[in-house]
C-alpha positions as CSV (number, residue, x, y, z in Angstrom):
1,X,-11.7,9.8,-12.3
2,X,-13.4,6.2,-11.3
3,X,-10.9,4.2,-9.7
4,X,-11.1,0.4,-9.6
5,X,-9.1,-0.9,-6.5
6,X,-8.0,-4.8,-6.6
7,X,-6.0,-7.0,-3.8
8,X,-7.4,-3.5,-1.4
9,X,-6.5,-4.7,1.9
10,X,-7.2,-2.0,4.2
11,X,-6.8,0.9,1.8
12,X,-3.3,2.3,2.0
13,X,-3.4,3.0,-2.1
14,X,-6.9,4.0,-1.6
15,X,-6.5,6.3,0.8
16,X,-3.9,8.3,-0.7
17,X,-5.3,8.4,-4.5
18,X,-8.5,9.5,-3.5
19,X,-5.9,12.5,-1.2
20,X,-8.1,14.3,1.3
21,X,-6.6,12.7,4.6
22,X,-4.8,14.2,7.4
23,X,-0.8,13.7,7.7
24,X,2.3,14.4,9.2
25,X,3.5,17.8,7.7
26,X,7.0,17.0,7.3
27,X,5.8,14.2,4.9
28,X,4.6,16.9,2.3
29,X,7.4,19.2,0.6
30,X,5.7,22.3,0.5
31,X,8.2,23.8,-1.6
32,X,7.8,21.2,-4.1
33,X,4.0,20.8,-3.8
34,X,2.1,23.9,-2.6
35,X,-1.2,23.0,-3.4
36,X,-0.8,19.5,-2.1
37,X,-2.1,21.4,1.1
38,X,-5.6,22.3,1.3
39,X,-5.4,23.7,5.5
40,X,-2.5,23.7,8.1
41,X,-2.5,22.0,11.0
42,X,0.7,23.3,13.0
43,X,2.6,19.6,12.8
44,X,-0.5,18.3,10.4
45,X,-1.6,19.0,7.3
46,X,-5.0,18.1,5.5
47,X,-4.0,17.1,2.1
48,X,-6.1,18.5,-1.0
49,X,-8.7,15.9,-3.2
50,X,-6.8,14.0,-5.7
51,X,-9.8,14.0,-8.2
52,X,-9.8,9.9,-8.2
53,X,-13.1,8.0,-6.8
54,X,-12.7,4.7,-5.3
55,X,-15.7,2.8,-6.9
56,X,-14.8,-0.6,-6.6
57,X,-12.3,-2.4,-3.8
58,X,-11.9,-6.2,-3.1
59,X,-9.7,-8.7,-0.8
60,X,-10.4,-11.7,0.8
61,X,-9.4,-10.7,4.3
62,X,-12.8,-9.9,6.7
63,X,-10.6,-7.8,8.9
64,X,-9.1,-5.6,6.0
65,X,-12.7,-5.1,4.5
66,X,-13.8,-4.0,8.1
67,X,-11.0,-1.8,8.7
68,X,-11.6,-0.6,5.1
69,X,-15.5,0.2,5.7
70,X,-15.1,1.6,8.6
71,X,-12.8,4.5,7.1
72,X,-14.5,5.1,4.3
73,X,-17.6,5.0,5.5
74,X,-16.7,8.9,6.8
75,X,-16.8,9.9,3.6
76,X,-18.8,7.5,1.6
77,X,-23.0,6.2,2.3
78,X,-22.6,3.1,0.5
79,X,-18.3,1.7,1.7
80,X,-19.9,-2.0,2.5
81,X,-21.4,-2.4,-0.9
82,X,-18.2,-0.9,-2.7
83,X,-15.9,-3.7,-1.3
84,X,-16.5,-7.3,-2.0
85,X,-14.9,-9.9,0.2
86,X,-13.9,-12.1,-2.5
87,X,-11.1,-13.5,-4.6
88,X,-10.4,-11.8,-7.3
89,X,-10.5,-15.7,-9.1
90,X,-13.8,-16.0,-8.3
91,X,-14.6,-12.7,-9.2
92,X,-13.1,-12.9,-12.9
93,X,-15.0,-16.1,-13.3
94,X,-18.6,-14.6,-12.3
95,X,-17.9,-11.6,-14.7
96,X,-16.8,-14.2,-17.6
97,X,-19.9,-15.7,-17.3
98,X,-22.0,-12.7,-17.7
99,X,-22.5,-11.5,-14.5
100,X,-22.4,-7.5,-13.8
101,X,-19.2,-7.9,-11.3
102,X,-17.0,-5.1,-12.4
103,X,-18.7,-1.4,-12.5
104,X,-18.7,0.2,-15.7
105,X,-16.6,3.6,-17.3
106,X,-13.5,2.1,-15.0
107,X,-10.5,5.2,-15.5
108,X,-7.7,3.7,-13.7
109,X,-7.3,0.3,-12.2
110,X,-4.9,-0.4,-9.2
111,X,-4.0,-3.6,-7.1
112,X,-0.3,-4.6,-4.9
113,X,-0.9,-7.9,-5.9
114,X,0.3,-10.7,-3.4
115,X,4.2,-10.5,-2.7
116,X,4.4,-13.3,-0.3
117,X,6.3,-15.2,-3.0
118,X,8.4,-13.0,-4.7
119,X,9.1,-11.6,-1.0
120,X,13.3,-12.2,0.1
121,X,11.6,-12.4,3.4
122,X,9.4,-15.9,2.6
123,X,10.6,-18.7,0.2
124,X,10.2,-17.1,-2.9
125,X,8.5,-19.5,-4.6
126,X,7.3,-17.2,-7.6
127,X,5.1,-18.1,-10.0
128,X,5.6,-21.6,-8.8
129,X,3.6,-20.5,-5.2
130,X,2.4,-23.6,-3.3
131,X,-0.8,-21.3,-2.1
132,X,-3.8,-20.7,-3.8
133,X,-6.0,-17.6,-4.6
134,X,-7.5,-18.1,-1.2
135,X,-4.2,-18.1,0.6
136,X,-4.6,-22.0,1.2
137,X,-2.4,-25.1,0.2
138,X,-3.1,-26.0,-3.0
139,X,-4.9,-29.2,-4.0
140,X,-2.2,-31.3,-6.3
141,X,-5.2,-31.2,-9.0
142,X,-5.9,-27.2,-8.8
143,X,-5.2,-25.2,-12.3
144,X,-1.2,-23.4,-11.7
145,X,-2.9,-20.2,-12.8
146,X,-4.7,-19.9,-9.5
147,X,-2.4,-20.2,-7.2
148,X,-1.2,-17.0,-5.0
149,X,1.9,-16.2,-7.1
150,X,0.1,-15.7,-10.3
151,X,-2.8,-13.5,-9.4
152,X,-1.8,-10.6,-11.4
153,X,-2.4,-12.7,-14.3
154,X,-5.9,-12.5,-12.5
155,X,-5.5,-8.7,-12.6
156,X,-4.4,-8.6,-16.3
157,X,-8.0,-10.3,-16.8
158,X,-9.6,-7.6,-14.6
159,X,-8.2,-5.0,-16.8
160,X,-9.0,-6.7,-20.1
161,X,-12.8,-7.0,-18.3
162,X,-12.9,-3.3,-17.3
163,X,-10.7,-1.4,-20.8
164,X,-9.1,1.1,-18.0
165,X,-7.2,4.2,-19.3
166,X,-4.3,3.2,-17.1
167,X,-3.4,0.4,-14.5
168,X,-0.8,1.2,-11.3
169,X,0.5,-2.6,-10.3
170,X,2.7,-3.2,-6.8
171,X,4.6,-5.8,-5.4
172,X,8.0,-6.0,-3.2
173,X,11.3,-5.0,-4.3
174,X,12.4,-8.8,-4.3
175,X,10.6,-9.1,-7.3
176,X,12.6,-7.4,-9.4
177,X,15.6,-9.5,-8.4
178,X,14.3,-13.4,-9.1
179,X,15.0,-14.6,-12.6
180,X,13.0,-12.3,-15.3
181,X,9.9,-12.7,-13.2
182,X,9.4,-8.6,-13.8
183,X,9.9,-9.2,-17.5
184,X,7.8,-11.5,-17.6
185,X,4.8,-10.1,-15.2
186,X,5.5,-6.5,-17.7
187,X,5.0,-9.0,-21.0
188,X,1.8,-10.0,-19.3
189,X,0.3,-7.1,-18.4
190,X,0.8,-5.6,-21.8
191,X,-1.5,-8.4,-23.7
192,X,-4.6,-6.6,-21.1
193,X,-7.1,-6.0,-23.9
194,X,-5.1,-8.0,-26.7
195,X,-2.4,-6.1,-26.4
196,X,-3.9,-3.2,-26.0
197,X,-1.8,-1.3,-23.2
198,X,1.7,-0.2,-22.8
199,X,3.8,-1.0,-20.1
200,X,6.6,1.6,-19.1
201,X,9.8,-0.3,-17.4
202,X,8.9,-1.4,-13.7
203,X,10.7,0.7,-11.2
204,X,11.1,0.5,-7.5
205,X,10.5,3.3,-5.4
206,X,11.8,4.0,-1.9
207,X,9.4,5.3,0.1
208,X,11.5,7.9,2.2
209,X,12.2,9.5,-0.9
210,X,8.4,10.8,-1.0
211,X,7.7,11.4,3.3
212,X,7.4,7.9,4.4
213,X,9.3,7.4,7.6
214,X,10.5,3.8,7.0
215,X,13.4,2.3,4.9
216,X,10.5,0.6,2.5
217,X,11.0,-0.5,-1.1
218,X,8.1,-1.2,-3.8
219,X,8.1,-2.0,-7.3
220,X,5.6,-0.3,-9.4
221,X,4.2,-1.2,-12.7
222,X,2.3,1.6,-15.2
223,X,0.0,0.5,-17.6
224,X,-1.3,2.9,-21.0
225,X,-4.4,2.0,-22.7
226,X,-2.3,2.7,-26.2
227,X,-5.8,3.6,-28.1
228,X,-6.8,6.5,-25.4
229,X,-3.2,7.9,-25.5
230,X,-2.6,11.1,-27.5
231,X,0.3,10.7,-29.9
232,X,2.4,12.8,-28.2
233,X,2.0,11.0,-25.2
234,X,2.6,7.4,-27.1
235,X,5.7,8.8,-28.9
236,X,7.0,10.2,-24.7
237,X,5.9,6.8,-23.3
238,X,8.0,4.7,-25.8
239,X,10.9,6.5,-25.3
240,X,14.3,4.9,-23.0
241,X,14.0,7.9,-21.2
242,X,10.6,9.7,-20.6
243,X,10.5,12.8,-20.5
244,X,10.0,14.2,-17.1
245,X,6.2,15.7,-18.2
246,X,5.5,12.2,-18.9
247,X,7.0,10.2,-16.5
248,X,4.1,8.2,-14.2
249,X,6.7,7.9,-11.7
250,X,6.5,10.3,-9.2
251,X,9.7,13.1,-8.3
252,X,11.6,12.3,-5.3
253,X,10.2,15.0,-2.3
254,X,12.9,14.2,0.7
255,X,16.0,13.0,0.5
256,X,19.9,15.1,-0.5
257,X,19.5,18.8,-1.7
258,X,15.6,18.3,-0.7
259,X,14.1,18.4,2.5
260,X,15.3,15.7,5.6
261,X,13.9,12.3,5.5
262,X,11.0,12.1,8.1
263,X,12.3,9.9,11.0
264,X,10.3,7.4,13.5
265,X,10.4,10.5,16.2
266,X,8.5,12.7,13.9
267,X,6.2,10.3,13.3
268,X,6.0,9.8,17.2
269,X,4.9,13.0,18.2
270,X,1.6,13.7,20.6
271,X,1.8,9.8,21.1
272,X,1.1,8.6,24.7
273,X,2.7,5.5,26.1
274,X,-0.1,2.7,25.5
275,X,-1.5,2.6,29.5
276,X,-2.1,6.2,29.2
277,X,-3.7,6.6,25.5
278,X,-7.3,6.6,24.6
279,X,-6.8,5.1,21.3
280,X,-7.5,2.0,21.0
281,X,-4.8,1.2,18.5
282,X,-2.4,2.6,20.8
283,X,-3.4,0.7,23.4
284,X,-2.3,-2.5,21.6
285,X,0.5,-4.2,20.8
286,X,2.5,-7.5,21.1
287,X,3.5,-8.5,24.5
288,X,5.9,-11.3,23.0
289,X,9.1,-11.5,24.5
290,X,12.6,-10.6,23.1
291,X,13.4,-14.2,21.8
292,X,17.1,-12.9,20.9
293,X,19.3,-10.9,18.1
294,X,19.4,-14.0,15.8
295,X,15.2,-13.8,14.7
296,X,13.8,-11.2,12.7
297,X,12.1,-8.3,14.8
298,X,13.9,-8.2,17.7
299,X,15.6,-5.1,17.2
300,X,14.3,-1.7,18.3
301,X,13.7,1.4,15.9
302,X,15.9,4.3,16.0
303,X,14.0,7.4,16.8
304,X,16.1,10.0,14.9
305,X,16.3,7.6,11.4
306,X,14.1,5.6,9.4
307,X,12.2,2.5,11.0
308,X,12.8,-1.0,9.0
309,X,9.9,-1.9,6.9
310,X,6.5,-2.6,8.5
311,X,6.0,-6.2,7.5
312,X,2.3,-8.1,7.6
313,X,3.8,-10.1,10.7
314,X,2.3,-11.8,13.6
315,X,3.2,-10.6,17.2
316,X,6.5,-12.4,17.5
317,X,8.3,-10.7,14.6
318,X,6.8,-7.1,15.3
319,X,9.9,-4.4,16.1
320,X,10.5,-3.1,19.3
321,X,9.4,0.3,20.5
322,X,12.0,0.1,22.9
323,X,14.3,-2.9,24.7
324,X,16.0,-2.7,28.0
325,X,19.1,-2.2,28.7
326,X,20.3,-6.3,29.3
327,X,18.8,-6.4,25.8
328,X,20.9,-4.0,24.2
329,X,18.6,-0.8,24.4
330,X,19.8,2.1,23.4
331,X,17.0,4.7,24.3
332,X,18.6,5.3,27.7
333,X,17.0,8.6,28.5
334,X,13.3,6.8,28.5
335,X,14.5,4.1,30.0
336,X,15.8,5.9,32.7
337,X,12.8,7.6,33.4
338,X,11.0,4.5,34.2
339,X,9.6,3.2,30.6
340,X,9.7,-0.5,30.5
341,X,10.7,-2.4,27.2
342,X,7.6,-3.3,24.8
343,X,7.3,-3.2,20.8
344,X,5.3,-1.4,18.3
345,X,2.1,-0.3,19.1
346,X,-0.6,-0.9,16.1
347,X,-0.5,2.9,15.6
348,X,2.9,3.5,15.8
349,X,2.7,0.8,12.6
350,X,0.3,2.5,11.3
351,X,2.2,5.9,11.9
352,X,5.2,4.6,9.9
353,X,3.1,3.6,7.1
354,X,1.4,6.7,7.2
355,X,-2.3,6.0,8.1
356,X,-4.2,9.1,9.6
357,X,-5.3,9.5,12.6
358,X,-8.7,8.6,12.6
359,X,-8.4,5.4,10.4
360,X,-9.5,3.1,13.7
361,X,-7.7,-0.6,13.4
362,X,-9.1,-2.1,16.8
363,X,-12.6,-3.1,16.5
364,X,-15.1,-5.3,18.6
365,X,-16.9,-7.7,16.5
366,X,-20.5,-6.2,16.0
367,X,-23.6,-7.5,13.8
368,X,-22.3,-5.8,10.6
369,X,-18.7,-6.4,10.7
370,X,-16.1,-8.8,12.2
371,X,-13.8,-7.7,15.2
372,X,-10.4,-6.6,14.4
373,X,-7.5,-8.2,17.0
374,X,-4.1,-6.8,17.1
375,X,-2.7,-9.5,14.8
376,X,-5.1,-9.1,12.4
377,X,-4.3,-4.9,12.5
378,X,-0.5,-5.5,12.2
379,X,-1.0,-8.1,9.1
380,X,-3.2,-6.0,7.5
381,X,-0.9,-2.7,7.9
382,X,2.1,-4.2,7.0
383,X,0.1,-5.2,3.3
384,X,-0.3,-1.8,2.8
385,X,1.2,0.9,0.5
386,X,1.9,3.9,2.7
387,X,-0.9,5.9,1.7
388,X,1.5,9.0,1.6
389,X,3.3,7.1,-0.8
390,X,0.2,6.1,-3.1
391,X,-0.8,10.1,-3.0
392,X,2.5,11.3,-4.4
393,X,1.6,8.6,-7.2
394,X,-1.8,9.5,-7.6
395,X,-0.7,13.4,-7.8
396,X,1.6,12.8,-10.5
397,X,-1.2,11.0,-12.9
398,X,-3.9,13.8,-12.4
399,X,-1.4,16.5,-12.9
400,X,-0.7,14.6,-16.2
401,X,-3.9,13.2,-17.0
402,X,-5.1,15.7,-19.7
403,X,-1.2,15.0,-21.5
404,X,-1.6,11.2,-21.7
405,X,-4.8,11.2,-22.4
406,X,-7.8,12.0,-25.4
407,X,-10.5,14.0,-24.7
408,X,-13.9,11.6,-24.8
């Protein structure tokens, strides 16, 4: 199934709907979802193929496309030519005009539009966002439809472009919460194609629910090209309750009466402290200095519960590892042992938001790609959908996909 991929970053949703990564194996309820793993790895698992094919990705960020390339480079010849670093704007208007922008036969469309300003943690500007498309002040004289806050209405025009069987939209919990904005973005969505798709009610997710060691919430949006639905599927989709064969949004894997929640410890393990690691994304992180329990990121994470969620911050605002004592540290046993306060590491970020292993975040600048700092790592994994998260999704659909959907 040929997967377009929109507002991409560095591949968190692409990552887990195309499946065949390595993760933690607590994340995976194996109870649940046997064939979810293809080989064990003691505390690892490789997960099985997904049957989606990232074909098409986009952002505007050089360090997310690097990132992003260099991943999927492993399993893919031509990852630089698949991701174009450019604003989805831009983009629209270039395929308006007659210019072959999109690919064609498109099966599912995906995109975590910009949540800066629907976010609780910004200023929650909305629709009204004083950015553009490009992440810059806006000009006074700019058109309101290109500014950072209404780029899913750019994503609507993607879809209408590219006639997709079904579209998966995300943004931040916050969302849901200012005015009718998610009335109003699901009204929107659903006149893709002249009103060709139907939109089931958003709903927000928490991501422990499904493996992800961090106290994260996303809203998710599912969109049905009506015409390529069977009727059985139209008649379950229109329903106040779906029917749980139908429903796009995934079963909850951990949690009460399932399996525990993965904590920050478990997704610690075979970790060295940063002076002796050779990873280079373990080598980094913020040396910015507790600036006190009033400002946001100055706590530290508790190892045996769920980290706070892994924001797109610069180094100032990135959660402690561990603080000392005088700070009000509480992981006395390390401390003790001569382990000096620092926070996260860009893997142990990338950890909590599920990234494998061998998805590289520091990177010298070279002649084909820019370098990739620390900041840019932490900004650019705190954008991302947990890709454990975005696999749990991507599973559901594919079991499903022969339900919703006509044979060609």
């Amino acid at each position: 199934m040929r997967l377009l991929s929109l507002f991409s970053g560095c591949g968190g949703m692409d990552i887990g709907f195309e499946g065949n990564f390595i993760c933690l194996k607590k994340s995976i309820n194996a109870k649940i979802h046997p064939s979810w793993i293809e080989k064990d790895l003691g505390d690892w698992v490789s997960l099985s193929p997904t049957g989606f094919e990232t074909i098409f990705a986009n952002d505007i960020r050089p360090a997310a496309k690097a990132a992003w390339v260099s991943f999927f480079e492993q399993q893919s010849h031509n990852a630089n030519e698949l991701y174009r670093l450019e604003s989805i704007v831009n983009l629209v208007k270039a395929a308006k005009s007659g210019l072959p922008v999109f690919p064609e036969n498109v099966d599912i469309v995906t995109g975590g539009f910009p949540c800066q300003d629907f976010s609780i943690a910004g200023k929650r500007l909305g629709f009204h966002s004083s950015k553009s498309h490009l992440g810059k002040l806006l000009d006074e004289n700019q058109p309101s439809l290109e500014n950072r806050g209404q780029l899913y209405i750019w994503m609507k025009e993607v879809i209408s472009l590219t006639s997709p069987k079904l579209f998966v939209a995300e943004n931040v919990k916050g969302l849901a919460n200012l005015d009718d904005v998610k009335e109003i973005i699901e009204h929107d969505f659903a006149q893709a194609g002249n009103g060709g798709y139907l939109v089931v009610p958003a709903k927000v997710l928490y991501a422990p629910d499904y493996g992800i060691p961090q106290s994260r919430e996303r809203i998710f949006f599912f969109g049905f090209k009506k015409s390529s639905l069977t009727k059985t599927a139209l008649k379950a989709l229109t329903q106040e309750i779906i029917p749980v064969e139908y429903d796009p949004y995934p079963p909850k894997t951990h949690g009460t009466s399932l399996i525990p929640y993965v904590t920050c410890s478990d997704a610690f393990i075979q970790l060295d402290e940063p002076e002796y690691s050779k990873d280079p994304s373990q080598q980094k992180y913020s040396k910015a200095k507790y600036m006190g329990s009033h400002c946001q990121g100055q706590t530290e994470v508790k190892l045996h519960s769920l980290a706070p969620t892994i924001r797109s911050e610069h180094h100032g605002n990135i959660e402690f590892r561990r603080l000392s004592v005088e700070h009000g540290g509480e992981h006395f046993s390390e401390l003790a042992g001569g382990l000096s306060e620092r926070r996260l590491t860009v893997r142990e970020c990338a950890r909590l938001q599920t990234f494998p292993d061998n998805y590289q975040f520091i990177m010298k600048k070279s002649p084909t790609s820019c370098g990739i700092s620390a900041s840019d790592a932490y900004k650019i994994i705190g954008n991302a959908v947990p890709c454990v998260l975005a696999y749990n999704i991507a599973q559901n659909i594919a079991s499903k996909w022969s339900l919703y959907f006509k044979e060609d």
